[in-house]
N, C-alpha and C positions, 0 to 999 in steps of 0.2 A: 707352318706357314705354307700355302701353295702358291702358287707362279705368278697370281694376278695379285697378292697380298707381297711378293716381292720385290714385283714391278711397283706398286706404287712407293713400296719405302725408299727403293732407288729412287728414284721420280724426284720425289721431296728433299730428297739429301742433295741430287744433282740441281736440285732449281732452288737451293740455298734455303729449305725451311720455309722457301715461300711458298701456302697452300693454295693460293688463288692461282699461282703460274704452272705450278704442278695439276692441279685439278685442270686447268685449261691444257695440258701439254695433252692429260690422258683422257679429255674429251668426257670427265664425269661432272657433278656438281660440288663446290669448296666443301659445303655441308654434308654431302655424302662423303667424301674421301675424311674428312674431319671425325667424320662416324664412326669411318673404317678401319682408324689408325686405335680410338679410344676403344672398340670393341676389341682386336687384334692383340695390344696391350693388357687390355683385362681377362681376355681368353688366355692369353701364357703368362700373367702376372708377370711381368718383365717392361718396366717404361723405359721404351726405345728415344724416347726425346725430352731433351729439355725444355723447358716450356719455365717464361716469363708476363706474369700479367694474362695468359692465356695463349700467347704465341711459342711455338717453335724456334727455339734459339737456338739449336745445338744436339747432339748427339749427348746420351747415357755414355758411361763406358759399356753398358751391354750392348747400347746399339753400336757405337766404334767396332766393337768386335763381332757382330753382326754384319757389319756393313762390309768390314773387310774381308769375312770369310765368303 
C-alpha cells in the first residue's frame, strides 16, 4: 500500500464508511475511490470492509488491524 492508498482508507474509516463524504473530503470522484478500494483489495487479496447490499458498513478484522497499525 502507498501513502495515497493509505490516506484514502483513513479517509473512509474517519468519514464513517461514507464514500461520497470521503471522496468529497479527498477532492476525487465516489466511482474512482470506489474503484480504488476494489482494486487495492484484490491486488493484496485481503477485504479491508464490510460491505452490505453493496455499501461499506464496517471494518474486516484485517482491516481493524490495519487501521490501527
Amino acid at each position: 500500500m502507498d501513502i495515497r492508498q493509505l490516506r484514502f482508507f483513513t479517509t473512509i474509516v474517519d468519514h464513517a464508511y461514507n464514500l461520497t463524504r470521503a471522496s468529497k473530503h479527498l477532492q476525487i470522484s465516489q466511482p474512482a475511490l470506489s474503484q480504488l478500494v476494489r482494486e487495492f483489495e484484490e491486488l493484496e487479496q485481503v477485504e479491508l470492509f464490510q460491505r452490505h447490499h453493496g455499501r461499506l458498513t464496517g471494518l474486516t478484522d484485517a482491516g481493524q488491524q490495519f487501521y490501527q497499525n
